[in-house]
C-alpha positions as protocol buffer text, in pm:
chain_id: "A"
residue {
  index: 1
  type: UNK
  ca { x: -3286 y: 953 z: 4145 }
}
residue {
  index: 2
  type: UNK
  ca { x: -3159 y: 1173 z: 4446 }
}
residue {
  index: 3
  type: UNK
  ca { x: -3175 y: 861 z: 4685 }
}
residue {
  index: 4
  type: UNK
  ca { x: -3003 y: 615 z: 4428 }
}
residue {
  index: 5
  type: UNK
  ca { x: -2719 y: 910 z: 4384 }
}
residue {
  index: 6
  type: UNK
  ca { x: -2646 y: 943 z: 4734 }
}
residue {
  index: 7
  type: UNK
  ca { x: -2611 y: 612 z: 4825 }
}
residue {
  index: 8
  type: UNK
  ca { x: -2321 y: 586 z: 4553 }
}
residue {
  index: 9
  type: UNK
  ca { x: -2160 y: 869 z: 4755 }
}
residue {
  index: 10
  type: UNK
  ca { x: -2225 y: 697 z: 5060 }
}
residue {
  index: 11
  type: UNK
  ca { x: -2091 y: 379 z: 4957 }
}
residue {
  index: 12
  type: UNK
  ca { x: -1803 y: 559 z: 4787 }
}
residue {
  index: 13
  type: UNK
  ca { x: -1704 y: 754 z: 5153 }
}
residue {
  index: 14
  type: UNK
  ca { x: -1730 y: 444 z: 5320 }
}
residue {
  index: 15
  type: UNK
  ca { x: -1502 y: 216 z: 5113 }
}
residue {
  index: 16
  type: UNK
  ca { x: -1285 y: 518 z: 5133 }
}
residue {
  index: 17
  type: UNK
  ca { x: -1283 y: 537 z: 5500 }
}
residue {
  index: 18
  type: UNK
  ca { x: -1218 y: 153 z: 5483 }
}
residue {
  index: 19
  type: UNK
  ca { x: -844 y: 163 z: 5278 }
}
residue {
  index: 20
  type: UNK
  ca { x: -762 y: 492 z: 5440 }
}
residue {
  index: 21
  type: UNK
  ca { x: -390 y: 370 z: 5469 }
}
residue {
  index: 22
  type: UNK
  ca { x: -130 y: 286 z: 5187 }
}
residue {
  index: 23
  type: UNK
  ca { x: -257 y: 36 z: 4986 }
}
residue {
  index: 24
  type: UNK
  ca { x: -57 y: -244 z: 4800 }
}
residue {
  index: 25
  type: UNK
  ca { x: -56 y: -491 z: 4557 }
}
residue {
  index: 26
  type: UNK
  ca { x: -86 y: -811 z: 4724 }
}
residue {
  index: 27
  type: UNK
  ca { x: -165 y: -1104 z: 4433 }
}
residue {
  index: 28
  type: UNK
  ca { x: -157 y: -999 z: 4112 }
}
residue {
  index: 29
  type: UNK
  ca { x: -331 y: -1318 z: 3854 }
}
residue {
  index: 30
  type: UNK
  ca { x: -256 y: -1295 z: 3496 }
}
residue {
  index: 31
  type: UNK
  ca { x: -514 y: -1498 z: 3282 }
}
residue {
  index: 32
  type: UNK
  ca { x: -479 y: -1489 z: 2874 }
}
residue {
  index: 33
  type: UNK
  ca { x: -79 y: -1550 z: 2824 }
}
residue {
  index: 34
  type: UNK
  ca { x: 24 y: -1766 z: 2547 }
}
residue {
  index: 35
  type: UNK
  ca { x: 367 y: -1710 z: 2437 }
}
residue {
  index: 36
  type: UNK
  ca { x: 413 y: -1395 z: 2699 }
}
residue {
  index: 37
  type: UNK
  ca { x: 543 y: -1458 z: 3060 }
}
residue {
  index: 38
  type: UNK
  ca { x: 393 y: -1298 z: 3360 }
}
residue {
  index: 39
  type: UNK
  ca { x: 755 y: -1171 z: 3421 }
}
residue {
  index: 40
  type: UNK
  ca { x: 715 y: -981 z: 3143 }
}
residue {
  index: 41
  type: UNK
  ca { x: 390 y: -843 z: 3214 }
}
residue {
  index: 42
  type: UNK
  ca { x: 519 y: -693 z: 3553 }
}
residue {
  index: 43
  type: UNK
  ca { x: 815 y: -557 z: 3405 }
}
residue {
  index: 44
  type: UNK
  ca { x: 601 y: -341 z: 3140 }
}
residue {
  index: 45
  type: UNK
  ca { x: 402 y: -231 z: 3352 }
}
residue {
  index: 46
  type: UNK
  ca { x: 548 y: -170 z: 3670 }
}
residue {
  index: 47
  type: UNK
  ca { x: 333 y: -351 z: 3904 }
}
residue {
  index: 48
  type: UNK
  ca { x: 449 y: -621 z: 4127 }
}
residue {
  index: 49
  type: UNK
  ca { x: 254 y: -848 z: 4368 }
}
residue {
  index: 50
  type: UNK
  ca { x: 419 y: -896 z: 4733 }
}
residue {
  index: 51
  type: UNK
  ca { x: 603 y: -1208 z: 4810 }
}
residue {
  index: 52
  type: UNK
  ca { x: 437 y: -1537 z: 4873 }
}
residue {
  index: 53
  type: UNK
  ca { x: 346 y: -1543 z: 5264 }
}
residue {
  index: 54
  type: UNK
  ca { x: 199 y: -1821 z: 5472 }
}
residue {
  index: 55
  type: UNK
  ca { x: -86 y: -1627 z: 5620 }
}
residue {
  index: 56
  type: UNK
  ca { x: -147 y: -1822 z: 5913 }
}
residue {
  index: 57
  type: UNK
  ca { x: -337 y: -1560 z: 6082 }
}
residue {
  index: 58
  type: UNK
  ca { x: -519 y: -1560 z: 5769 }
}
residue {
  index: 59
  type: UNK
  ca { x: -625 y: -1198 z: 5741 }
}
residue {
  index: 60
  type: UNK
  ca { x: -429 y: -1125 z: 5408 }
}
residue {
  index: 61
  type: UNK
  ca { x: -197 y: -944 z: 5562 }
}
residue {
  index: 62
  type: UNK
  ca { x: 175 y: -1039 z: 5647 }
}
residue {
  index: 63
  type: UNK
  ca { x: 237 y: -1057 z: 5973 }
}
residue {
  index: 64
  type: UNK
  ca { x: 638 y: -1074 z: 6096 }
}
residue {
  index: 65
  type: UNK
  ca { x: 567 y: -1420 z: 6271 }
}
residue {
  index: 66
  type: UNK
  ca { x: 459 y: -1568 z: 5903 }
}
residue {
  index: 67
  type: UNK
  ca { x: 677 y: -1759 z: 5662 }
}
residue {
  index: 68
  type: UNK
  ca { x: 771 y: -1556 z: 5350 }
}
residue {
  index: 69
  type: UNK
  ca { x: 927 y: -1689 z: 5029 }
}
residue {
  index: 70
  type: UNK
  ca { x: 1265 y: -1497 z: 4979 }
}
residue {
  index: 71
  type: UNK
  ca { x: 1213 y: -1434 z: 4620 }
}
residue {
  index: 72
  type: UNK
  ca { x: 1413 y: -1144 z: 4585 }
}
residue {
  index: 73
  type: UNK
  ca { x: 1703 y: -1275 z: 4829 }
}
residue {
  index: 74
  type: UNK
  ca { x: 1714 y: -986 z: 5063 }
}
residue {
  index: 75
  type: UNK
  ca { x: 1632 y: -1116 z: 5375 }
}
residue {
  index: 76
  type: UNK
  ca { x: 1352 y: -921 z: 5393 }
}
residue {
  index: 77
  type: UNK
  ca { x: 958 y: -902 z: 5292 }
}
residue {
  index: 78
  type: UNK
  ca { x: 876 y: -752 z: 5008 }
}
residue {
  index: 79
  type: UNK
  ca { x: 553 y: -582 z: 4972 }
}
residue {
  index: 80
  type: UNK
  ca { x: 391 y: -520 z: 4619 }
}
residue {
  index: 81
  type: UNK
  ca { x: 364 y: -222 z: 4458 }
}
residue {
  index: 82
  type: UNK
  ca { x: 209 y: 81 z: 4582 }
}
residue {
  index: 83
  type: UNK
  ca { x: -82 y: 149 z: 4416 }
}
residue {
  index: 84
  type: UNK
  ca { x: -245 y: 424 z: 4617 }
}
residue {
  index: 85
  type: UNK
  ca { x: -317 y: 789 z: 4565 }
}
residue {
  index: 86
  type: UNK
  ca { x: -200 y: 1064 z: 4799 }
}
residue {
  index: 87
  type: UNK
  ca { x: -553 y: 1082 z: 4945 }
}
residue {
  index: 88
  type: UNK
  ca { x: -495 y: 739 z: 5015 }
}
residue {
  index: 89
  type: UNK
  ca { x: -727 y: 553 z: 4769 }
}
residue {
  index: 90
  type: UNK
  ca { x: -681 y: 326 z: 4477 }
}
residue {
  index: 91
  type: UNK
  ca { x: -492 y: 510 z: 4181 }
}
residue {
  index: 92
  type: UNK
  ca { x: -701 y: 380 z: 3942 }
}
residue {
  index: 93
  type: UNK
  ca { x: -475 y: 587 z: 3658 }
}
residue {
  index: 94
  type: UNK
  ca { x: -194 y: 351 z: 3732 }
}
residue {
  index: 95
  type: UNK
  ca { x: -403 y: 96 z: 3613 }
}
residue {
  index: 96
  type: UNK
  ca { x: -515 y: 285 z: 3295 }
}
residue {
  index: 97
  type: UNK
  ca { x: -128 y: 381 z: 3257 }
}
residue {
  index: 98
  type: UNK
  ca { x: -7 y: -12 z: 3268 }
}
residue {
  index: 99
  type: UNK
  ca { x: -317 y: -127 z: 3035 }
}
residue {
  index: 100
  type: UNK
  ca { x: -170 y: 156 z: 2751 }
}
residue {
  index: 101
  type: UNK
  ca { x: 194 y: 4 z: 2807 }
}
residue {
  index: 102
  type: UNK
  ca { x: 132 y: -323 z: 2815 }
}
residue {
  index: 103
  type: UNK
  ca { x: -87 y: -204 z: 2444 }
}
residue {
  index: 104
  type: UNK
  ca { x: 203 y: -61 z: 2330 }
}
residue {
  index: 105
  type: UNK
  ca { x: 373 y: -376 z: 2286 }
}
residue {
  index: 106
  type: UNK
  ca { x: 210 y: -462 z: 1997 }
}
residue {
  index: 107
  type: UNK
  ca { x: 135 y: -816 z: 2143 }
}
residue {
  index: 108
  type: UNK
  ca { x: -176 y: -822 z: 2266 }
}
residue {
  index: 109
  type: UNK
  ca { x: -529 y: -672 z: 2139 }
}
residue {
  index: 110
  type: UNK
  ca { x: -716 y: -614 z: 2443 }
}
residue {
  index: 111
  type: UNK
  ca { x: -635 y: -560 z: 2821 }
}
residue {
  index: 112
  type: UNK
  ca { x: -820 y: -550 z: 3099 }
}
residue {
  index: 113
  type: UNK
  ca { x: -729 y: -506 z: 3461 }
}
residue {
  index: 114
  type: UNK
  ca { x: -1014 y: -584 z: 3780 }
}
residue {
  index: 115
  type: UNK
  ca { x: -954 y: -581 z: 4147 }
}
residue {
  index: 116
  type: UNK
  ca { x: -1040 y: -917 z: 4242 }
}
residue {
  index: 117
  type: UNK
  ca { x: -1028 y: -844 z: 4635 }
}
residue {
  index: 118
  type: UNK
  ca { x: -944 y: -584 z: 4862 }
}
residue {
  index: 119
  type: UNK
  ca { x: -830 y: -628 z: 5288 }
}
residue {
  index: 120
  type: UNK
  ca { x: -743 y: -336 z: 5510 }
}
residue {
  index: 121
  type: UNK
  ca { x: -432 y: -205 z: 5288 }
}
residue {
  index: 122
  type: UNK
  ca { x: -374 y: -487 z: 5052 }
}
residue {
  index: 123
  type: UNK
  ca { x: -543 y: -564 z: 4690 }
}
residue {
  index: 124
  type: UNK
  ca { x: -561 y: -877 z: 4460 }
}
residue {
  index: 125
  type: UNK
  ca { x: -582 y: -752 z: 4107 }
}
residue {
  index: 126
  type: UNK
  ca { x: -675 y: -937 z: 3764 }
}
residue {
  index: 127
  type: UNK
  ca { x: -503 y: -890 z: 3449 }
}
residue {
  index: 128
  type: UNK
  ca { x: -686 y: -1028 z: 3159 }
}
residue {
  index: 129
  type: UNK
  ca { x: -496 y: -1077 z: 2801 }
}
residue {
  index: 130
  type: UNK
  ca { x: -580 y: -1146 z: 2518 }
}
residue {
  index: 131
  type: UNK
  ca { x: -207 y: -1203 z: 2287 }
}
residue {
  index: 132
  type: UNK
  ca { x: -215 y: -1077 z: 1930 }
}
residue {
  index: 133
  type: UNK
  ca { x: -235 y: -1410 z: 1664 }
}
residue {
  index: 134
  type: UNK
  ca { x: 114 y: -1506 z: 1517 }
}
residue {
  index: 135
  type: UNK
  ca { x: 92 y: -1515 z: 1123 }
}
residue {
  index: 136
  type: UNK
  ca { x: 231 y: -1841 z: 973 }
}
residue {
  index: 137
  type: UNK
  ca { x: 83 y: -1813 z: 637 }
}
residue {
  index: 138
  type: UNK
  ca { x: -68 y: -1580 z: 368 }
}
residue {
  index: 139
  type: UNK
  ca { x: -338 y: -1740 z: 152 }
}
residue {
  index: 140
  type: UNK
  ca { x: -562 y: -1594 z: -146 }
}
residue {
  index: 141
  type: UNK
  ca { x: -892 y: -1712 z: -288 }
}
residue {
  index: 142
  type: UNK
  ca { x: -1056 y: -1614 z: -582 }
}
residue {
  index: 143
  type: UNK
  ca { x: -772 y: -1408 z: -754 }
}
residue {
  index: 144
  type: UNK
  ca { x: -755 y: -1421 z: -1084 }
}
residue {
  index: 145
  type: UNK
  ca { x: -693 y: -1107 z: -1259 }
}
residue {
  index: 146
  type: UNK
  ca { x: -395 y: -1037 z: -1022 }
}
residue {
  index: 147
  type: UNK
  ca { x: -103 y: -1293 z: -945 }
}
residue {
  index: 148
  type: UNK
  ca { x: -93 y: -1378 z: -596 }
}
residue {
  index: 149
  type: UNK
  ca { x: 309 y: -1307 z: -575 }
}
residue {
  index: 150
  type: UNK
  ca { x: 216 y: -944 z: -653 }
}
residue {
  index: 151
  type: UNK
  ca { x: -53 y: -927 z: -378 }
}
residue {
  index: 152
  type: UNK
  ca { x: 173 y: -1058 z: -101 }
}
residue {
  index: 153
  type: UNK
  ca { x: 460 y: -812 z: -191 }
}
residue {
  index: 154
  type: UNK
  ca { x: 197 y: -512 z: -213 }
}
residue {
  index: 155
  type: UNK
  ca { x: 21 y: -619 z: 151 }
}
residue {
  index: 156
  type: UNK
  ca { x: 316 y: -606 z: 328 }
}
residue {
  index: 157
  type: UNK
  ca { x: 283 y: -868 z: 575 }
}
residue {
  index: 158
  type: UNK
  ca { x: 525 y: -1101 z: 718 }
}
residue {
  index: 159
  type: UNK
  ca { x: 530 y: -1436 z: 854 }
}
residue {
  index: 160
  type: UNK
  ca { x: 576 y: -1502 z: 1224 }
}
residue {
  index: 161
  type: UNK
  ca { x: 476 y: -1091 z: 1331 }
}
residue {
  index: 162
  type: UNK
  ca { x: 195 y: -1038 z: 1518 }
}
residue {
  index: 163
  type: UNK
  ca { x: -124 y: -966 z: 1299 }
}
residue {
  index: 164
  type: UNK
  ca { x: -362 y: -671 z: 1447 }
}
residue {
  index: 165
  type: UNK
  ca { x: -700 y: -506 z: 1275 }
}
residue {
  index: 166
  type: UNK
  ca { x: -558 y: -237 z: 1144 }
}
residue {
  index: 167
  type: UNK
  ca { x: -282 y: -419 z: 980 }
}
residue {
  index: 168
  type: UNK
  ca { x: -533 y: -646 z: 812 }
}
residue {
  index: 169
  type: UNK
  ca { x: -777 y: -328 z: 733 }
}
residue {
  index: 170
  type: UNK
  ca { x: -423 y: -205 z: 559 }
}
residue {
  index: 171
  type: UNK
  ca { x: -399 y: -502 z: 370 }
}
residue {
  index: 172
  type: UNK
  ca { x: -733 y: -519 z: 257 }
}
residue {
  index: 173
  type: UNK
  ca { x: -743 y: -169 z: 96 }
}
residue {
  index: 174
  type: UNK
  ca { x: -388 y: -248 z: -50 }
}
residue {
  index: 175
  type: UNK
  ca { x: -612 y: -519 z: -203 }
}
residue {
  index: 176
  type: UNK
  ca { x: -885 y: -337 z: -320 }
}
residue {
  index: 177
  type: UNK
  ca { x: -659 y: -27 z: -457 }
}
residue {
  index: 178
  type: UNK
  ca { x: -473 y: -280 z: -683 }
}
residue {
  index: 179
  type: UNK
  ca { x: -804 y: -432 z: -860 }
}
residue {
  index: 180
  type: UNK
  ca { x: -929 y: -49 z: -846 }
}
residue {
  index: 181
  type: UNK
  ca { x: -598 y: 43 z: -1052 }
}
residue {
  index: 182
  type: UNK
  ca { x: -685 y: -207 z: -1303 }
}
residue {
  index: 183
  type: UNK
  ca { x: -1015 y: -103 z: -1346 }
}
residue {
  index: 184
  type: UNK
  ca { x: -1205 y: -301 z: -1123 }
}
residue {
  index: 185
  type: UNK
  ca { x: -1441 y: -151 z: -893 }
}
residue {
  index: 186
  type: UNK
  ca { x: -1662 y: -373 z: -781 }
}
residue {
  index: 187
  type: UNK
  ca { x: -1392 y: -560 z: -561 }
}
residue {
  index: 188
  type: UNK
  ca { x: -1450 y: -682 z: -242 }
}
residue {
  index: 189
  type: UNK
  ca { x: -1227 y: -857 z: -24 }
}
residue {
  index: 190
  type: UNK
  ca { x: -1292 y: -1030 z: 335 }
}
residue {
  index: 191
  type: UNK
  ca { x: -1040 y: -1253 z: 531 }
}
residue {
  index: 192
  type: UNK
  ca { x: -1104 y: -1546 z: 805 }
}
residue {
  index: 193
  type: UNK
  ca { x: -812 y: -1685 z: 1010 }
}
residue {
  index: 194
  type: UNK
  ca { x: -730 y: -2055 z: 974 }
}
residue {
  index: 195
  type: UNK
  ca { x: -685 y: -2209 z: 1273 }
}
residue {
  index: 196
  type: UNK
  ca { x: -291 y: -2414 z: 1310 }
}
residue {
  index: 197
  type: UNK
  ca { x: -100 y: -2668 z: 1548 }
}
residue {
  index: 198
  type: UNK
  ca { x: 34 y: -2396 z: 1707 }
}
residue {
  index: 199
  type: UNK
  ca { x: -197 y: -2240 z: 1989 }
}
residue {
  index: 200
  type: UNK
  ca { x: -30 y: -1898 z: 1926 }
}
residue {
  index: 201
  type: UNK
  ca { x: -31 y: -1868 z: 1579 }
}
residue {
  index: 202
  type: UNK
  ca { x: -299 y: -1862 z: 1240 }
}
residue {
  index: 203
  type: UNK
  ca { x: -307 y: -1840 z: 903 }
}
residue {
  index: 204
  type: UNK
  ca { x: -488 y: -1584 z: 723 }
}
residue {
  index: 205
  type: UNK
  ca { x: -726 y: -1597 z: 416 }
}
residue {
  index: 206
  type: UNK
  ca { x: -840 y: -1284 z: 212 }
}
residue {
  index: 207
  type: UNK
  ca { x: -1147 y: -1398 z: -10 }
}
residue {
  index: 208
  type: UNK
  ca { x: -1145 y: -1218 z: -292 }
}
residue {
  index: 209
  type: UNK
  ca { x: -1490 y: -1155 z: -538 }
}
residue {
  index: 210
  type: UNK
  ca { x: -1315 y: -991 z: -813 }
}
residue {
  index: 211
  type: UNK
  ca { x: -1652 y: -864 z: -1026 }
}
residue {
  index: 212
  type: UNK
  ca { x: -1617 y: -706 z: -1336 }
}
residue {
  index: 213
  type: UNK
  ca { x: -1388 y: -431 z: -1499 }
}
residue {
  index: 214
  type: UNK
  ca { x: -1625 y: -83 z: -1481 }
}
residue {
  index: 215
  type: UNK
  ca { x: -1707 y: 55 z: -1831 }
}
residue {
  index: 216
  type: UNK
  ca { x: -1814 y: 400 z: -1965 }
}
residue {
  index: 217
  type: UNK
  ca { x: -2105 y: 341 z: -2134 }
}
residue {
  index: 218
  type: UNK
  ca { x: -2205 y: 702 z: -2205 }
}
residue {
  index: 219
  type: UNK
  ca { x: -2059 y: 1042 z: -2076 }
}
residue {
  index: 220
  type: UNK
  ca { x: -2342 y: 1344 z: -2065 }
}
residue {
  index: 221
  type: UNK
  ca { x: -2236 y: 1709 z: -1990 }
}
residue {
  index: 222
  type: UNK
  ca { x: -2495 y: 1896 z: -1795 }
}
residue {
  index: 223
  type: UNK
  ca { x: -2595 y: 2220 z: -1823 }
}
residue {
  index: 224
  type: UNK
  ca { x: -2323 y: 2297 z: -2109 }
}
residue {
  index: 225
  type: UNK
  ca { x: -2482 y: 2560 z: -2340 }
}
residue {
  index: 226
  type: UNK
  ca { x: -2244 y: 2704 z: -2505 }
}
residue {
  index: 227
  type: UNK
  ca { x: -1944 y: 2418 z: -2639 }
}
residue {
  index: 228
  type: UNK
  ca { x: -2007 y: 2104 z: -2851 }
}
residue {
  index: 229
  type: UNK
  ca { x: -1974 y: 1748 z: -2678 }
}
residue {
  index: 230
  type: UNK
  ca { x: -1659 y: 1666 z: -2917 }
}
residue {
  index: 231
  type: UNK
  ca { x: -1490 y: 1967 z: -2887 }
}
residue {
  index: 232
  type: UNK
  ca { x: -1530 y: 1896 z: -2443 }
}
residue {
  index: 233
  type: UNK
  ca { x: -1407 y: 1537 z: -2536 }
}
residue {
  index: 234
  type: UNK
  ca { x: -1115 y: 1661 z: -2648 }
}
residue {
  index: 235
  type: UNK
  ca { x: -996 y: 1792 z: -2299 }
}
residue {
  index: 236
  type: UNK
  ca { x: -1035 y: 1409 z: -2218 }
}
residue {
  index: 237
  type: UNK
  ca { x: -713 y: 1270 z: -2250 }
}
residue {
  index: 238
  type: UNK
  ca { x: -764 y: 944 z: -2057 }
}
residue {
  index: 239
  type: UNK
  ca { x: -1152 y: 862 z: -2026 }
}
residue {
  index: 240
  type: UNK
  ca { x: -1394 y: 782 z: -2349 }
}
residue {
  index: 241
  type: UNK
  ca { x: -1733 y: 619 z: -2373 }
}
residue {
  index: 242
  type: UNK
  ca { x: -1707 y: 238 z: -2455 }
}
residue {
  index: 243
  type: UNK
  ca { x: -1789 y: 144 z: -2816 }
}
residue {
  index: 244
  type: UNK
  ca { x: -1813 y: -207 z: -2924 }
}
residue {
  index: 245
  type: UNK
  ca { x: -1547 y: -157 z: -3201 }
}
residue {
  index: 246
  type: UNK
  ca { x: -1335 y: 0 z: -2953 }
}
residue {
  index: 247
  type: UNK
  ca { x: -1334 y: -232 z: -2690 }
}
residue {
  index: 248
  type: UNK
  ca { x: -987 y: -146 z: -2556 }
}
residue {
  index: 249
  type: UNK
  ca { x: -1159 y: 209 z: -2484 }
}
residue {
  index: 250
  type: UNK
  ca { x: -1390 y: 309 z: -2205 }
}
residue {
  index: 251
  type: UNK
  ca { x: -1232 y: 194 z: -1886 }
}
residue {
  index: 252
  type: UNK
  ca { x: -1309 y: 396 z: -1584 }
}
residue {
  index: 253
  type: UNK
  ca { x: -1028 y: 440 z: -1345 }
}
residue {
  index: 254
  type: UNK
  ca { x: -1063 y: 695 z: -1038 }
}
residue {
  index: 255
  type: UNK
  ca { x: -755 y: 836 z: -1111 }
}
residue {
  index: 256
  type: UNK
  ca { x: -750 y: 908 z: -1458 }
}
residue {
  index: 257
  type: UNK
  ca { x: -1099 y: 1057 z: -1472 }
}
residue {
  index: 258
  type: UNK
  ca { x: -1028 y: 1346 z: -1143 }
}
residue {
  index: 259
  type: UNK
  ca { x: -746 y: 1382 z: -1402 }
}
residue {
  index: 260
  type: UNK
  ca { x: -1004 y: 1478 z: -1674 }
}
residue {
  index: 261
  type: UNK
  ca { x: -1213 y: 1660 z: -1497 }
}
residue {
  index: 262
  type: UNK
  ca { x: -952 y: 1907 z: -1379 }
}
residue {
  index: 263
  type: UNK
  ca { x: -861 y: 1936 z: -1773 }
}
residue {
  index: 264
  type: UNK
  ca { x: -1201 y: 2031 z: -1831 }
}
residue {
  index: 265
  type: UNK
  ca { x: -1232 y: 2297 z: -1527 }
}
residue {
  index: 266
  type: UNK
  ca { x: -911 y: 2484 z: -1681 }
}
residue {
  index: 267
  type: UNK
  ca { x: -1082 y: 2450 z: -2068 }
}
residue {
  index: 268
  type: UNK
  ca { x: -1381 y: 2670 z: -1880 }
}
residue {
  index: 269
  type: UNK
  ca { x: -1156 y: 2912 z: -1732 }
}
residue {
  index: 270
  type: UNK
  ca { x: -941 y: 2927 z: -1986 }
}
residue {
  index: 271
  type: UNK
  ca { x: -1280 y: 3029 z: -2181 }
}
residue {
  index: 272
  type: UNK
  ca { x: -1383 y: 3286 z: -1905 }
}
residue {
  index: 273
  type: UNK
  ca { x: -1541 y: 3064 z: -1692 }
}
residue {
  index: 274
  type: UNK
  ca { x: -1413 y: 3117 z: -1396 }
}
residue {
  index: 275
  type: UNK
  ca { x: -1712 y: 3025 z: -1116 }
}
C-alpha cells in the first residue's frame, strides 16, 4: 500500500516538473452538440483553444516561422486560454467552474470535460455533451377518471422547452396528487420518450394505472377507555366508514383525514387530555 502510494506522488512530481511553465489551451473538441454551437460553448465558459497553426516542426507548439489562421484579425497569434494555476499546474477548478456554467444553461444534462493530450505548455481538452431533449408533444395513456386537458394545464409543461428529470419528476407527482385528491391512491404513473423526425427533440408519454378509489372499510380507536365510538365519530367531520347503503360515504383522502385527526386531538384536550 506504501509502495503503490508513493509512486502516485512520484508520478504526480514528475508530470509536475514536466508543465512547469504556463500552460494553455491548445485544441479544444466538442463532441455531443445538437442544436448548440461550439461558439457558444466557449463563450459560457470562458475557454478558448489557440488559433489554427501549421505545425511544421510538429511539436504542438507554434513556432513564429509557422502559418497561423488569422481568426481574430489582429495580425497576431493567438494563444488559448490560460488554464494554469499559480504553481504552474493544470487548474483543474476552471474546469469544474465551466462544467457548472455550461449546467446552468438549462440545455444540456450532463458535462464532462478530459484532457485529451498534453506537450511542454500546451493542452488538448475534450468536452463531452449531452443537450437536454426538446418537447414537441404531451401524450397520456390510461386516463380515465381525469380529462387529459386538466392534466396538461396542472403539469405545467410546454412545447418546444427543454425537458430535464426533475421537471418530469414534477410532473409526475402533479399527476399523482390530482388522482390522490380524488381519492385515488393507488396511482402510479411512469413516462417513456417517443422518439421524432427531429434529432433534437421527443415526445413524452406518462402511462398512467389509475387503480381504484381507497375506501374506509372500518375505523377502530385504540386504547380509548373512557368515550364511546359515536360520540369520537362525531369529531369526524369529513371521514366515515363505508356502508353499502351509503356508498357516497367512506372515501379516504389524505387531506381530509390529518384534518380529522387534529379534530379529535383538540376533543382530548379539550377533555383534559393533554399528553
Amino acid at each position: 500500500m506504501v509502495n503503490w502510494i508513493s509512486k502516485i506522488i512520484i508520478i504526480c512530481f514528475y508530470f509536475s516538473i514536466l508543465i512547469s511553465e504556463d500552460i494553455y489551451i491548445s485544441k479544444i473538441e466538442v463532441e455531443g452538440l445538437v442544436t448548440a454551437t461550439k461558439n457558444q460553448i466557449f463563450r459560457n465558459i470562458g475557454l478558448y483553444p489557440s488559433e489554427t497553426f501549421s505545425d511544421t516542426n510538429q511539436n504542438g507548439i507554434f513556432d513564429n516561422s509557422e502559418n497561423y489562421i488569422d481568426e481574430n484579425y489582429n495580425n497576431e497569434f493567438d494563444f488559448g486560454s490560460l488554464i494554469s494555476n499559480n504553481e504552474n499546474q493544470i487548474d483543474f477548478e476552471r474546469f469544474s467552474m465551466a462544467i457548472k456554467s455550461l449546467l446552468r444553461l438549462k440545455v444540456f444534462s450532463d458535462v464532462q470535460i478530459f484532457v485529451t493530450s498534453y506537450n511542454k505548455n500546451f493542452i488538448d481538452i475534450k468536452i463531452v455533451v449531452e443537450e437536454l431533449p426538446v418537447l414537441k408533444s404531451i401524450e397520456f395513456e390510461g386516463c380515465k377518471k381525469i380529462k387529459e386537458s386538466t392534466l396538461l394545464d396542472k403539469i405545467n409543461l410546454l412545447t418546444m422547452q427543454r425537458l430535464s428529470e426533475n421537471d418530469i419528476l414534477k410532473a409526475k407527482n402533479i399527476i399523482i396528487q390530482e388522482y390522490e385528491n380524488k381519492n385515488y391512491h393507488n396511482i402510479k404513473v411512469t413516462h417513456k420518450f417517443i422518439e421524432t423526425n427531429d434529432q433534437y427533440s421527443k415526445n413524452i408519454l406518462f402511462k398512467i394505472s389509475e387503480g381504484n378509489k381507497l375506501k374506509i372499510k372500518k375505523i377502530i380507536f385504540d386504547g380509548n377507555d373512557s368515550f364511546s365510538k359515536s360520540k369520537l365519530l362525531k369529531n369526524f367531520n369529513s371521514i366515515s366508514e363505508h356502508k353499502w347503503y351509503k356508498f357516497w360515504k367512506g372515501n379516504f383522502n389524505k387531506n381530509e383525514f390529518n384534518n380529522d385527526i387534529k379534530n379529535l386531538e383538540t376533543f382530548y384536550k379539550d377533555n383534559g387530555y393533554r399528553d
